[in-house]
MDTraj code that builds the backbone (N, CA, C; nanometers):
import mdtraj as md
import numpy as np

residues = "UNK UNK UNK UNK UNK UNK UNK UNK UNK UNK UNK UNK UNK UNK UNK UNK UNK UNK UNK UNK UNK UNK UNK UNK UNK UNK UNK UNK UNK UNK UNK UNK UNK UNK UNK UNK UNK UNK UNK UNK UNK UNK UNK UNK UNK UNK UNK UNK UNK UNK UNK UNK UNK UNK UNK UNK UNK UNK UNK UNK UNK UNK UNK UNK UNK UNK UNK UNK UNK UNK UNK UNK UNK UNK UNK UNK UNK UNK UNK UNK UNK UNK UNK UNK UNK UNK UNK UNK UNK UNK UNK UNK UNK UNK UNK UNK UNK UNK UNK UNK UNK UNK UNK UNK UNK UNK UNK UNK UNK UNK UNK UNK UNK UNK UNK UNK UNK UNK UNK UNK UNK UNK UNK UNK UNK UNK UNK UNK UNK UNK UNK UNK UNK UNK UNK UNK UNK UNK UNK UNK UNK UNK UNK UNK UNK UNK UNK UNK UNK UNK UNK UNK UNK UNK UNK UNK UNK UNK UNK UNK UNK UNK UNK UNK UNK UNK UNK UNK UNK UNK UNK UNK UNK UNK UNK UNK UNK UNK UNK UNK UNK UNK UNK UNK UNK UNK UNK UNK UNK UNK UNK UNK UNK UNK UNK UNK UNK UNK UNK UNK UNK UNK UNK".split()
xyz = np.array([
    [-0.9574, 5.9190, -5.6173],
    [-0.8899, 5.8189, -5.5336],
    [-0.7411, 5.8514, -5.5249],
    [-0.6913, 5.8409, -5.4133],
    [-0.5651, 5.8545, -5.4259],
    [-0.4546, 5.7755, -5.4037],
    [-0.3397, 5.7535, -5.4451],
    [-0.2678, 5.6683, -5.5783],
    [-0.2342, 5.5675, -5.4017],
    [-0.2484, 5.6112, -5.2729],
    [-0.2535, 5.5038, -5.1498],
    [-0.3215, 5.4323, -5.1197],
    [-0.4618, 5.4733, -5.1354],
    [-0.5757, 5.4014, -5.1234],
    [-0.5981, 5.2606, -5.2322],
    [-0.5330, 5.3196, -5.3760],
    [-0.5319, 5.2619, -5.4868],
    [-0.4061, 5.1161, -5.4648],
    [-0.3318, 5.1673, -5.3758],
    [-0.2051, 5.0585, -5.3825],
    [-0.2962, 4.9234, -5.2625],
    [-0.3470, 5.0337, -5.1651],
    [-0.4399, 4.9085, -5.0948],
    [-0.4838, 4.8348, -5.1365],
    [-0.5484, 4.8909, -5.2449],
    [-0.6937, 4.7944, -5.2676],
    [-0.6400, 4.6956, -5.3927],
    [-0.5376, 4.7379, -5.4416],
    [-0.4331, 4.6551, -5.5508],
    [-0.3791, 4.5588, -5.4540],
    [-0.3553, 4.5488, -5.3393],
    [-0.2935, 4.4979, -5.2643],
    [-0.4019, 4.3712, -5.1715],
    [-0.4985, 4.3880, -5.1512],
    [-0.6175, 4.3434, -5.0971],
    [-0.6527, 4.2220, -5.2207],
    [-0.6683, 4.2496, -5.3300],
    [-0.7186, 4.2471, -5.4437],
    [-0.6572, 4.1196, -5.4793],
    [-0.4970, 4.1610, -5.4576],
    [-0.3790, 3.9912, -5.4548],
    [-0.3667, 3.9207, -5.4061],
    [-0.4259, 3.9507, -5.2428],
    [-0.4099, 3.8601, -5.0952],
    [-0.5259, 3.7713, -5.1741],
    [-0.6509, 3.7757, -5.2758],
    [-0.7298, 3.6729, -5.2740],
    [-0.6450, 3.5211, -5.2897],
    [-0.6452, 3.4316, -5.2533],
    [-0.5876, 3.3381, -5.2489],
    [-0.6232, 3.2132, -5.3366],
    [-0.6570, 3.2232, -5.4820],
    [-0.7537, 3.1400, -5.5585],
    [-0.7078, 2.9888, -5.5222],
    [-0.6141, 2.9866, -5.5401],
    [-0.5891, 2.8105, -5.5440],
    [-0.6202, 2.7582, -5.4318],
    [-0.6475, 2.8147, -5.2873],
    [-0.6884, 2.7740, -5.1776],
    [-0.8592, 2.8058, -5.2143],
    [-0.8979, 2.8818, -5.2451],
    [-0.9981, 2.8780, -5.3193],
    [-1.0798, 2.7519, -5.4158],
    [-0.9917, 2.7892, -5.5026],
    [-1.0498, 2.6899, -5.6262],
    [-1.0608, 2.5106, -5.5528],
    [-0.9468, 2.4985, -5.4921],
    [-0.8935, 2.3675, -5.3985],
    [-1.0328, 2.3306, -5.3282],
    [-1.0982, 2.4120, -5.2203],
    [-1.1733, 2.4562, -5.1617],
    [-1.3364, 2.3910, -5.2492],
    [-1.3447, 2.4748, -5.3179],
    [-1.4668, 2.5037, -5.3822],
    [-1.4929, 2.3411, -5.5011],
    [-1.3554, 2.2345, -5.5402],
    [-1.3430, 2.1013, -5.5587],
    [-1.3005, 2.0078, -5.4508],
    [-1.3237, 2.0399, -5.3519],
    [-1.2610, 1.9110, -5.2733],
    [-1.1452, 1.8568, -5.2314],
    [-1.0741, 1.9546, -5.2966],
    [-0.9464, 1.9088, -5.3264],
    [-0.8659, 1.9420, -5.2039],
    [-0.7084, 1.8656, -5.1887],
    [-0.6525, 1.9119, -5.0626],
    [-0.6138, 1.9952, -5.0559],
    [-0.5399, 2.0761, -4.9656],
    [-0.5198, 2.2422, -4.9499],
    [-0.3846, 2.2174, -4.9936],
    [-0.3679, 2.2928, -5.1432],
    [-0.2131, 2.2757, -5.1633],
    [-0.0875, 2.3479, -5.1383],
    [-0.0967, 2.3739, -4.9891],
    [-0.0271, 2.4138, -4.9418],
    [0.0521, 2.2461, -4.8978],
    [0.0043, 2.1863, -4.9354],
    [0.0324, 2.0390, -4.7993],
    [0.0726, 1.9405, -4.8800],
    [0.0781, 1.9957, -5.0330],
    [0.1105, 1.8076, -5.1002],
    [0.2436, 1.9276, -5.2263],
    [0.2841, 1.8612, -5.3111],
    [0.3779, 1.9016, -5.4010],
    [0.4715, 1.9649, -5.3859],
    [0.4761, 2.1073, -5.4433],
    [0.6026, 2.2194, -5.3683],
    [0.5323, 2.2681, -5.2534],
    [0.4242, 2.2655, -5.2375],
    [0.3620, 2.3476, -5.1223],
    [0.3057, 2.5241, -5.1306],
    [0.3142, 2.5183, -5.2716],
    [0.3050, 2.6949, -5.3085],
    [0.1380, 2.6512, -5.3553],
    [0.0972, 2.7961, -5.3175],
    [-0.0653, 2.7964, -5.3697],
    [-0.0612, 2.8896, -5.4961],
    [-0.0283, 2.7778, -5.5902],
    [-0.0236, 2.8413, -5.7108],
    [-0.0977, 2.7493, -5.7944],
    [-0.1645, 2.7770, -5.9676],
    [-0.2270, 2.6885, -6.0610],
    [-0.0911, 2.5493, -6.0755],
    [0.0184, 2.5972, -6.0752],
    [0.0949, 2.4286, -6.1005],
    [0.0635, 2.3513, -6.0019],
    [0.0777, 2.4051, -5.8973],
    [0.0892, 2.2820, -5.7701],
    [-0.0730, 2.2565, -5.7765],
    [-0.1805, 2.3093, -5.7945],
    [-0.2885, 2.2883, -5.7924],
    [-0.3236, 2.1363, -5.8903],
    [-0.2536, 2.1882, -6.0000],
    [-0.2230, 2.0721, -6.1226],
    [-0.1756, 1.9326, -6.0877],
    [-0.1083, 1.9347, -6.0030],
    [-0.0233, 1.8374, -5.9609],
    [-0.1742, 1.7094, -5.8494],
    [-0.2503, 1.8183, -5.8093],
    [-0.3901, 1.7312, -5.7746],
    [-0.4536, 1.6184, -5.8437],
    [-0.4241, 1.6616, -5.9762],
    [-0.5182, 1.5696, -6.1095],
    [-0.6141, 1.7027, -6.1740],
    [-0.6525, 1.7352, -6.0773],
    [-0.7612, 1.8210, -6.1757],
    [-0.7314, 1.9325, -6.2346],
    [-0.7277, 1.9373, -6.4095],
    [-0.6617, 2.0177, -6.4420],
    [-0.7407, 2.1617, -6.4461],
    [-0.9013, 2.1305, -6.4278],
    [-1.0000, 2.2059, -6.4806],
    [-0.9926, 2.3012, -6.3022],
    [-0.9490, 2.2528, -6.2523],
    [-0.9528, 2.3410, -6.0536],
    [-0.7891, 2.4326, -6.1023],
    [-0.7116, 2.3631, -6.1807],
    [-0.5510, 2.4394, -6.1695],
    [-0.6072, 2.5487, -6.2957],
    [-0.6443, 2.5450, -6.4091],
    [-0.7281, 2.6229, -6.4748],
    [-0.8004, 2.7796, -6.4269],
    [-0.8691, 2.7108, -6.3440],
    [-0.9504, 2.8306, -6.2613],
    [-0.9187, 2.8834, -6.1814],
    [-0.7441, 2.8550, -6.1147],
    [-0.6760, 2.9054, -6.0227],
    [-0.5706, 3.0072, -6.1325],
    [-0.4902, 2.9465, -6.2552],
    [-0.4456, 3.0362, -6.3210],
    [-0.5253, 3.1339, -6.3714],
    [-0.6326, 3.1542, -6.4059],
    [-0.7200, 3.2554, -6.4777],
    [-0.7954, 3.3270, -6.3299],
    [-0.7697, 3.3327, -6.2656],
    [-0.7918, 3.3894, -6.0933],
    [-0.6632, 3.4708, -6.0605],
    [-0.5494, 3.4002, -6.0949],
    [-0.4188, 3.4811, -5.9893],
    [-0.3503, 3.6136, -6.1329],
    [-0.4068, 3.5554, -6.2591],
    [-0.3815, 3.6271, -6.3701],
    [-0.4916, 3.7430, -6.3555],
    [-0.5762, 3.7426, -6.3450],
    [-0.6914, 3.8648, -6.3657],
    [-0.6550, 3.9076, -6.2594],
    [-0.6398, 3.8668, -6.1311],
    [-0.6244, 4.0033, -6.0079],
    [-0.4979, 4.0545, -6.0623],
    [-0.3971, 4.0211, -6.0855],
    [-0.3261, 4.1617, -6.1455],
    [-0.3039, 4.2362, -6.3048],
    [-0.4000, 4.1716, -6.3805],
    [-0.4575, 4.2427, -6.5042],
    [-0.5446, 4.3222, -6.4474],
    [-0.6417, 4.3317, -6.3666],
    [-0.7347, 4.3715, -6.3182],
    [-0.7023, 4.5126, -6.2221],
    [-0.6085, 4.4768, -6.1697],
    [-0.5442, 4.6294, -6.1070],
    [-0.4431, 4.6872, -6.1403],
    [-0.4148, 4.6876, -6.2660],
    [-0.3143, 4.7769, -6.3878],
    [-0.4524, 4.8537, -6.4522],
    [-0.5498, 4.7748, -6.5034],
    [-0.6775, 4.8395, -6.6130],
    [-0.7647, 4.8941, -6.4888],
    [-0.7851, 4.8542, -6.3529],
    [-0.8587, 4.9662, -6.2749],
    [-0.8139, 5.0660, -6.2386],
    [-0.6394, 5.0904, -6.2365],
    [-0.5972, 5.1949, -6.2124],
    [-0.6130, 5.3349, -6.3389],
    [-0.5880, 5.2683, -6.4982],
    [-0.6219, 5.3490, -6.5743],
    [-0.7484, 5.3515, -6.6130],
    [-0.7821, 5.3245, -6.5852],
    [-0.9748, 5.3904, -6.5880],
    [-1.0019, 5.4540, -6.4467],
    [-0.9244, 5.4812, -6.3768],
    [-0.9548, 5.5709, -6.2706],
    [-0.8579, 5.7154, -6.2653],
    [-0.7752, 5.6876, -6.3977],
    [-0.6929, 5.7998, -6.4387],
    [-0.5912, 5.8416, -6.3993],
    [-0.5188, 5.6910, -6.3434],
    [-0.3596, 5.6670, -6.2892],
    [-0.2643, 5.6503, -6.4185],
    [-0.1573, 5.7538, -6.4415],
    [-0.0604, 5.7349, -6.5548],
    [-0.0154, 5.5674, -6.5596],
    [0.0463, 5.5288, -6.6575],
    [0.1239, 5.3843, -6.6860],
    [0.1732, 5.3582, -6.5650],
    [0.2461, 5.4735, -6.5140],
    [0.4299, 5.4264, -6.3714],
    [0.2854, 5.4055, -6.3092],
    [0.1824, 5.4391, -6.2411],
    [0.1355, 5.3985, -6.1216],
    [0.0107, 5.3087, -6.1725],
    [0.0096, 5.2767, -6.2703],
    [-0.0852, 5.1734, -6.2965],
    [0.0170, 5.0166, -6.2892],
    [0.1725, 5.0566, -6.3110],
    [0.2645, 4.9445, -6.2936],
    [0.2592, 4.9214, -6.1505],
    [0.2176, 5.0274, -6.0415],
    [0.2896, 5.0464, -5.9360],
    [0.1507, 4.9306, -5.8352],
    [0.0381, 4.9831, -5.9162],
    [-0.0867, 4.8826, -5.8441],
    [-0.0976, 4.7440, -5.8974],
    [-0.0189, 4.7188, -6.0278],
    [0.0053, 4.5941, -6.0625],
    [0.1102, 4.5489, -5.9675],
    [0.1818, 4.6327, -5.9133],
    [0.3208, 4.5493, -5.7956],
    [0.2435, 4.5234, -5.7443],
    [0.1667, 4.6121, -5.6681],
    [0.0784, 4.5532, -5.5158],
    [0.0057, 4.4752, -5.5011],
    [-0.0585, 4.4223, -5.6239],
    [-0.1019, 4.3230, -5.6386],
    [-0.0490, 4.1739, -5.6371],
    [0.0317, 4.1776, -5.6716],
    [0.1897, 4.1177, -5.6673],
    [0.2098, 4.0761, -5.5737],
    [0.2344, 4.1610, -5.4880],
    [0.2988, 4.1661, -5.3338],
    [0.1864, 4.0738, -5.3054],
    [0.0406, 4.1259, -5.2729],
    [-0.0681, 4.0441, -5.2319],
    [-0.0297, 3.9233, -5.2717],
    [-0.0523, 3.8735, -5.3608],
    [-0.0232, 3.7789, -5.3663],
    [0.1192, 3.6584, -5.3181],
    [0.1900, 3.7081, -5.3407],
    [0.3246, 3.6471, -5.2022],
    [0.3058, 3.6999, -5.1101],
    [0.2310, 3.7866, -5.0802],
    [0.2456, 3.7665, -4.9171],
    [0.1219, 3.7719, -4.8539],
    [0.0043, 3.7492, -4.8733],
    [-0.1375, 3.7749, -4.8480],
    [-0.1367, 3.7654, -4.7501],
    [-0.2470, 3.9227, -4.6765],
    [-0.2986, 3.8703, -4.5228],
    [-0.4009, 3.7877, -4.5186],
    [-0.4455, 3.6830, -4.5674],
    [-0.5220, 3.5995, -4.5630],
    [-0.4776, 3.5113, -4.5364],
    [-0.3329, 3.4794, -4.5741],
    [-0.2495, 3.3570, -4.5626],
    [-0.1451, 3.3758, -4.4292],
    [-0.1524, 3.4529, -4.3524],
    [-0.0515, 3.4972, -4.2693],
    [0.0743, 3.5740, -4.3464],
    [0.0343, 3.6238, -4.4274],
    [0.1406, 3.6779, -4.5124],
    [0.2184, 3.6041, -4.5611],
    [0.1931, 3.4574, -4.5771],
    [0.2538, 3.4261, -4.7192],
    [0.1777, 3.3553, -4.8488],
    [0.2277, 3.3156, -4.9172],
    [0.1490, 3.3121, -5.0471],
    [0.2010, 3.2481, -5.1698],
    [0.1956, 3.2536, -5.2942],
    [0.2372, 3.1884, -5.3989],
    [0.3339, 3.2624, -5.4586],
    [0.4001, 3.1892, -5.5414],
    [0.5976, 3.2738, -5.6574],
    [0.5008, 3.3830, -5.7337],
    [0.3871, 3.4141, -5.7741],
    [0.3234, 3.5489, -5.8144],
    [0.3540, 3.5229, -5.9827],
    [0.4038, 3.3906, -6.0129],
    [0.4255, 3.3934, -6.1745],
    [0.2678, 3.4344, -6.2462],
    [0.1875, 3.3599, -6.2361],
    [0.0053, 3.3778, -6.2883],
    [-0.0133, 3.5676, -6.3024],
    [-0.0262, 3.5955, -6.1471],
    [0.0135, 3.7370, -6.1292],
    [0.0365, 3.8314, -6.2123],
    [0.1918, 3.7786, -6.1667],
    [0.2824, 3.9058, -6.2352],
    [0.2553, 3.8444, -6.4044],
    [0.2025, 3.7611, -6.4670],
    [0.1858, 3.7897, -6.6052],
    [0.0419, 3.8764, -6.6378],
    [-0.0266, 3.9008, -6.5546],
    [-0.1462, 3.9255, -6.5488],
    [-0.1283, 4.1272, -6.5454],
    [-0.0464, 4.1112, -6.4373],
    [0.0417, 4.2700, -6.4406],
    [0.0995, 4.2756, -6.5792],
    [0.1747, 4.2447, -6.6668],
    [0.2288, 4.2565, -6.7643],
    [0.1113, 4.2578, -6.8958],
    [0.0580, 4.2004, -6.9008],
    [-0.1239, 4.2102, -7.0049],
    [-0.1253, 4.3738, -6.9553],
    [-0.1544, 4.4241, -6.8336],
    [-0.2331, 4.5322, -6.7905],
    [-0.1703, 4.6345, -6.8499],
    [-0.0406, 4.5910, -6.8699],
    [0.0444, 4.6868, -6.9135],
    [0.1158, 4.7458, -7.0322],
    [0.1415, 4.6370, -7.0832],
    [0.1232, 4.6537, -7.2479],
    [0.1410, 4.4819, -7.2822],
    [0.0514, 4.4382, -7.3351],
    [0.0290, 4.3106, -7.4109],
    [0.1048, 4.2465, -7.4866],
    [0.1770, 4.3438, -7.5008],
    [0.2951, 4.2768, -7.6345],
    [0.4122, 4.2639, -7.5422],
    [0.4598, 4.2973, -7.3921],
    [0.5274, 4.2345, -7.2868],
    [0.4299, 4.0651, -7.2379],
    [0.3774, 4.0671, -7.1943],
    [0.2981, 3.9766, -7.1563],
    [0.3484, 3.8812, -7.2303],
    [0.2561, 3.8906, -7.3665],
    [0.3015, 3.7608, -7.4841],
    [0.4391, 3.7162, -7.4924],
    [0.5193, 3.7972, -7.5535],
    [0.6543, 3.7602, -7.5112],
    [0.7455, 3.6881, -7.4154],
    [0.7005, 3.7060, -7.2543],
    [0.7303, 3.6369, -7.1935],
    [0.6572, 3.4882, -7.1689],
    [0.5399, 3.5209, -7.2062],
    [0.4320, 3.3875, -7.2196],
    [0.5105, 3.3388, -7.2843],
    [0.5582, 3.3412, -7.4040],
    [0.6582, 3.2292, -7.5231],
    [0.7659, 3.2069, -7.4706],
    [0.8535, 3.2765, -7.4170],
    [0.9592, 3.2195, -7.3370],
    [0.9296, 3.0714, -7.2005],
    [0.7730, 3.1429, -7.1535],
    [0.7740, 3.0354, -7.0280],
    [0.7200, 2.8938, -7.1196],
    [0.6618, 2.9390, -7.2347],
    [0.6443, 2.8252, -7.2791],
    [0.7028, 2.7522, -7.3205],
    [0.8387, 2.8353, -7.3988],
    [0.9452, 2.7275, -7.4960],
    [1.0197, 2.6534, -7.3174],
    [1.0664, 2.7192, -7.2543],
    [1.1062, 2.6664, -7.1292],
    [1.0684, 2.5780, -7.1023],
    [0.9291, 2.5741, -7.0823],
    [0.8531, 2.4677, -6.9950],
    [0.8528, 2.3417, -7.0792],
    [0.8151, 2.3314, -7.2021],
    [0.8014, 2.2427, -7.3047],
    [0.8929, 2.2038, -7.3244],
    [1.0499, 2.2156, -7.2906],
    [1.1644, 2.1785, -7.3079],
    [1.2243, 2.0982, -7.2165],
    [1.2031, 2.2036, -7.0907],
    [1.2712, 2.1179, -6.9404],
    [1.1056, 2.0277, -6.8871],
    [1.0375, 2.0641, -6.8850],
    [0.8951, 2.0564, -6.7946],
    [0.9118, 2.1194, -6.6699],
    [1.0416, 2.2271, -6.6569],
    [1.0387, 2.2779, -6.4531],
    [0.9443, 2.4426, -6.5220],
    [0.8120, 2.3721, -6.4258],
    [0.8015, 2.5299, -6.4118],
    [0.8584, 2.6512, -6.3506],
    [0.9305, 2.6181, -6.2402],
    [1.0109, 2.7276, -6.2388],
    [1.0865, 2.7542, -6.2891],
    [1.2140, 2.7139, -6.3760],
    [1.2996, 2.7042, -6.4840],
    [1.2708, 2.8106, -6.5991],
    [1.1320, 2.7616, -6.6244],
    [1.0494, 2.8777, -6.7265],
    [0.9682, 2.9935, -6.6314],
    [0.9692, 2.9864, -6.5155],
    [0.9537, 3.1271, -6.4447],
    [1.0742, 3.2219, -6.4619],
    [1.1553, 3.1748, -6.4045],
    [1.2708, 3.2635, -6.3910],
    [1.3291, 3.2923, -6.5465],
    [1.3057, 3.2108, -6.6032],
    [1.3605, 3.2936, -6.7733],
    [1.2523, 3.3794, -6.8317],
    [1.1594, 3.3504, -6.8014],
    [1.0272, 3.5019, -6.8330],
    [1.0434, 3.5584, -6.7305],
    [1.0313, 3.5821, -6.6287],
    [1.0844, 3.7048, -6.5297],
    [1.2085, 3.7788, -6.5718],
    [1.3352, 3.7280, -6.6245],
    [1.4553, 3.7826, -6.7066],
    [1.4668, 3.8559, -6.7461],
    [1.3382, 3.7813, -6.8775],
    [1.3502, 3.8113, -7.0324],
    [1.2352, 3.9726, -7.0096],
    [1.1253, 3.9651, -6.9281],
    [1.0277, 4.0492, -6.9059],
    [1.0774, 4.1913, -6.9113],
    [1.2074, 4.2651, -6.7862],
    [1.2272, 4.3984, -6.8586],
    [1.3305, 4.4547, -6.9541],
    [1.3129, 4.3708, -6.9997],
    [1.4251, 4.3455, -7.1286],
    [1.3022, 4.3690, -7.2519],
    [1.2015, 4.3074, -7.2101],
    [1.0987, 4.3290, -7.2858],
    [1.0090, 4.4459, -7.3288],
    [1.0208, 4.5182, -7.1646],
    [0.9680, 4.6249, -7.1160],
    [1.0007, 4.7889, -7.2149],
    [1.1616, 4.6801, -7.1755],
    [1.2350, 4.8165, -7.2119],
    [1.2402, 4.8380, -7.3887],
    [1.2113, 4.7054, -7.4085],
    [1.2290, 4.7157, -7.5869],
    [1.1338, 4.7719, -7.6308],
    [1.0118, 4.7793, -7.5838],
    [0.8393, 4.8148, -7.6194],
    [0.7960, 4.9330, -7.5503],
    [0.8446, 4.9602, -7.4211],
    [0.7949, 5.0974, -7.3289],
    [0.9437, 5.1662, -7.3407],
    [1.0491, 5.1347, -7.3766],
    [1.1239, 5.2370, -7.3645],
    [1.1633, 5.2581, -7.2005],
    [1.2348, 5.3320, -7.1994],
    [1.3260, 5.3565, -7.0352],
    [1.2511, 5.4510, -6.9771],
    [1.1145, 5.4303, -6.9264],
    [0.9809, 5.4787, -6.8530],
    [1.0039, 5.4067, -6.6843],
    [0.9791, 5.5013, -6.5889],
    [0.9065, 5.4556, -6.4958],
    [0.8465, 5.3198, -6.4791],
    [0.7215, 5.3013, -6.5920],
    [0.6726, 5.1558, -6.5726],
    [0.7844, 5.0148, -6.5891],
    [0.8620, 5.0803, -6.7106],
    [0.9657, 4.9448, -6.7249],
    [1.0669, 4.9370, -6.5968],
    [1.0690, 5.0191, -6.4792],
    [1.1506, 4.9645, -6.3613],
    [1.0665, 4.9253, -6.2470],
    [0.9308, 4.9724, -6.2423],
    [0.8307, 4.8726, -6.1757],
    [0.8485, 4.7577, -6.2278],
    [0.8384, 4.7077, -6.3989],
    [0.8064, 4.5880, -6.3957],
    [0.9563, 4.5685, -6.3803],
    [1.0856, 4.5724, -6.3237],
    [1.1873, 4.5116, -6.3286],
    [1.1957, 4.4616, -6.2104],
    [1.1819, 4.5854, -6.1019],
    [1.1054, 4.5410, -5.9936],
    [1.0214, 4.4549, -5.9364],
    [0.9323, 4.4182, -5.9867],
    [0.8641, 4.2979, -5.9884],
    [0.9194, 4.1645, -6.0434],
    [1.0186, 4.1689, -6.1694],
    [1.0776, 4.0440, -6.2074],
    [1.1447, 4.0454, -6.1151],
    [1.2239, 4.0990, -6.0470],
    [1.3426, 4.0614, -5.9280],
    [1.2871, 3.9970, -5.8436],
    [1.1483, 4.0533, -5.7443],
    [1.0949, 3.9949, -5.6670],
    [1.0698, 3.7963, -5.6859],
    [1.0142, 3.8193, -5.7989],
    [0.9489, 3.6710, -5.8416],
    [1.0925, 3.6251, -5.8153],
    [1.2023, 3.6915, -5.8990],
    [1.3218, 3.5356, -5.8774],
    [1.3613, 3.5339, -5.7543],
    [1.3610, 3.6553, -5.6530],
    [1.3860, 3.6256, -5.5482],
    [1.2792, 3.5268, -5.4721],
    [1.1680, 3.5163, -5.4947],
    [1.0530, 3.4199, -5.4641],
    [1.0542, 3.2750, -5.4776],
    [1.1574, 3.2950, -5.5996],
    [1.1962, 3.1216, -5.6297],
    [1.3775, 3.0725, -5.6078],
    [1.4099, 3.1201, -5.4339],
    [1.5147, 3.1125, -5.4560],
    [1.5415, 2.9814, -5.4388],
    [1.4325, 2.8722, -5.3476],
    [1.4130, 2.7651, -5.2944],
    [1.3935, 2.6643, -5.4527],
    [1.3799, 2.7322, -5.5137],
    [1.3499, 2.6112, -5.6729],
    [1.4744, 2.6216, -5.7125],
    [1.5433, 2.7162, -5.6860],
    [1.7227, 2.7807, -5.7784],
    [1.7769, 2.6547, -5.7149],
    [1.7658, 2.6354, -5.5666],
    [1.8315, 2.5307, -5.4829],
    [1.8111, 2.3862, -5.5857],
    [1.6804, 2.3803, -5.5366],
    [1.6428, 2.2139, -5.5861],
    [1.6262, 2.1813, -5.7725],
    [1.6840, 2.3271, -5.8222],
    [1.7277, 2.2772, -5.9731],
    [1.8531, 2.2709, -6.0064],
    [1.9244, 2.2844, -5.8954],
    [2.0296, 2.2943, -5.9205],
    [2.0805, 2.1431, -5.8376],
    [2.0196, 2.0946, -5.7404],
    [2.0058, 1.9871, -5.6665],
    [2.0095, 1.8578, -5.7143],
    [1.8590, 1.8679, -5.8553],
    [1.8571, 1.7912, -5.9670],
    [1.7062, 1.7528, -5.9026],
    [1.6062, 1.7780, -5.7885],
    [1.5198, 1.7665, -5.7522],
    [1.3989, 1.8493, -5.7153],
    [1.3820, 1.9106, -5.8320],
    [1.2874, 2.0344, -5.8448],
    [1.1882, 1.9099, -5.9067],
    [1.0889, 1.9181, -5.8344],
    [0.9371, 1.8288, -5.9480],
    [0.9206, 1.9138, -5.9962],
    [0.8800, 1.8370, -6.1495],
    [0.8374, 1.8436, -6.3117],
    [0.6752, 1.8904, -6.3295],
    [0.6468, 1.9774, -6.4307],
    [0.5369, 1.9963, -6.4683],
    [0.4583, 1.8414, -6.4871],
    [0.3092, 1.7927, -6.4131],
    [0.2611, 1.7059, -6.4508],
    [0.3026, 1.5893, -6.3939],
    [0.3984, 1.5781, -6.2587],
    [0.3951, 1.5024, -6.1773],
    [0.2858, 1.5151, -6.0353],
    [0.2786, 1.4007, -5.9764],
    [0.1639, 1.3984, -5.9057],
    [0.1953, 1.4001, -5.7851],
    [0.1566, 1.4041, -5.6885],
    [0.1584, 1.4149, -5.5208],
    [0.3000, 1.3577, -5.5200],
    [0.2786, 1.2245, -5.5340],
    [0.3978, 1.1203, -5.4619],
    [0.5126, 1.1502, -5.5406],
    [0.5204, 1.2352, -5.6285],
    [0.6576, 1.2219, -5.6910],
    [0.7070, 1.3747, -5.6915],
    [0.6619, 1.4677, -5.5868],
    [0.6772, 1.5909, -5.5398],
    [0.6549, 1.6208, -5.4269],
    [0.7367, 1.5459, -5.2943],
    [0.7193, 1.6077, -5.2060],
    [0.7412, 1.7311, -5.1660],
    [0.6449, 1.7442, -5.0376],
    [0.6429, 1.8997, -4.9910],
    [0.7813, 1.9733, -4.9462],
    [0.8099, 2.0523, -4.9414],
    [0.9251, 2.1828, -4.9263],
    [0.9093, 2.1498, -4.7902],
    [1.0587, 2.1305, -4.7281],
    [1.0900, 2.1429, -4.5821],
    [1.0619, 2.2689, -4.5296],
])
top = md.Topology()
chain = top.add_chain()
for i, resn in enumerate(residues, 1):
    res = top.add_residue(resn, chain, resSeq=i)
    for name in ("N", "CA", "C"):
        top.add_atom(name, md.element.get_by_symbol(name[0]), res)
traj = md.Trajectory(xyz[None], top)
């Protein structure tokens, strides 16, 4: 296979759109239309059902765990097994399923970071967690694990190829959440675990 075909199908792979999915497959409204408006497991959360936002994080996390570990079992070095974890990435913010757009790629891009070395992953997992558990903004604790991530990279992979894919990819995500930078800084970013009415949708 060659390392184009491979970025496709890494790329295809991200456009799946779980939370319109999972939404879908419970009844639930298309959350593109109620909370922040991102089709991601938080805003899914923000429905009530935690067991549909569940199955949307363990969906947007495996498609890009899933195309870091299919690239090296098809005998793509680390840099381009980082490089099909981007595209996966990308799929996911910008899916042609969605008209090319899509969710902040946090689920994702931690899912890319597992694929890649595990002991990045975790690390930033504890950061989004002490974050989140502190402020409750999930994006707040996005953007400080996106940060902290090739900082992470670089402490564990060393100054490789893969650690400027994944830096690459943290940039993207904060550039993804430049609209939360606004409304946290606003003082009106909704909170992890608020519900429809107390998160309206993004102009």
């Amino acid at each position: 296979m060659s390392l184009l075909l491979l970025l496709a199908a890494a790329y295809l792979l991200g456009s799946i759109p779980f939370a319109i999915v999972t939404s879908k497959l419970f009844g639930l409204q298309d959350p593109r239309k109620y909370g922040s408006g991102n089709p991601g497991a938080t805003n899914v959360l923000r429905s009530g059902n935690k067991f549909a936002a569940a199955l949307t994080l363990i969906g947007d996390s495996a498609k890009g765990w899933l195309a870091v570990w299919a690239a090296t079992q098809l005998g793509f070095d680390l840099g381009q097994a980082a490089l099909a974890g981007l595209a996966a990435f990308l799929g996911h913010a910008f899916s042609m399923f969605l008209r090319f757009n899509g969710g902040k790629g946090v689920a994702t891009a931690l899912g890319v970071l597992a694929g890649v070395d595990a002991r990045v992953a975790i690390f930033s997992a504890v950061i989004w967690l002490m974050i989140a558990y502190t402020t409750r903004y999930s994006s707040a604790a996005a953007l400080s694990a996106a940060i902290a991530a090739p900082f992470a990279a670089l402490q564990f992979l060393g100054p490789q190829f893969a650690t400027g894919v994944l830096a690459v990819m943290a940039a993207a995500l904060v550039w993804r959440h430049k609209e939360n930078i606004a409304r946290l800084r606003a003082g009106t970013e909704g909170k992890i675990g608020g519900r429809k009415k107390d998160n309206p949708p993004e102009s």
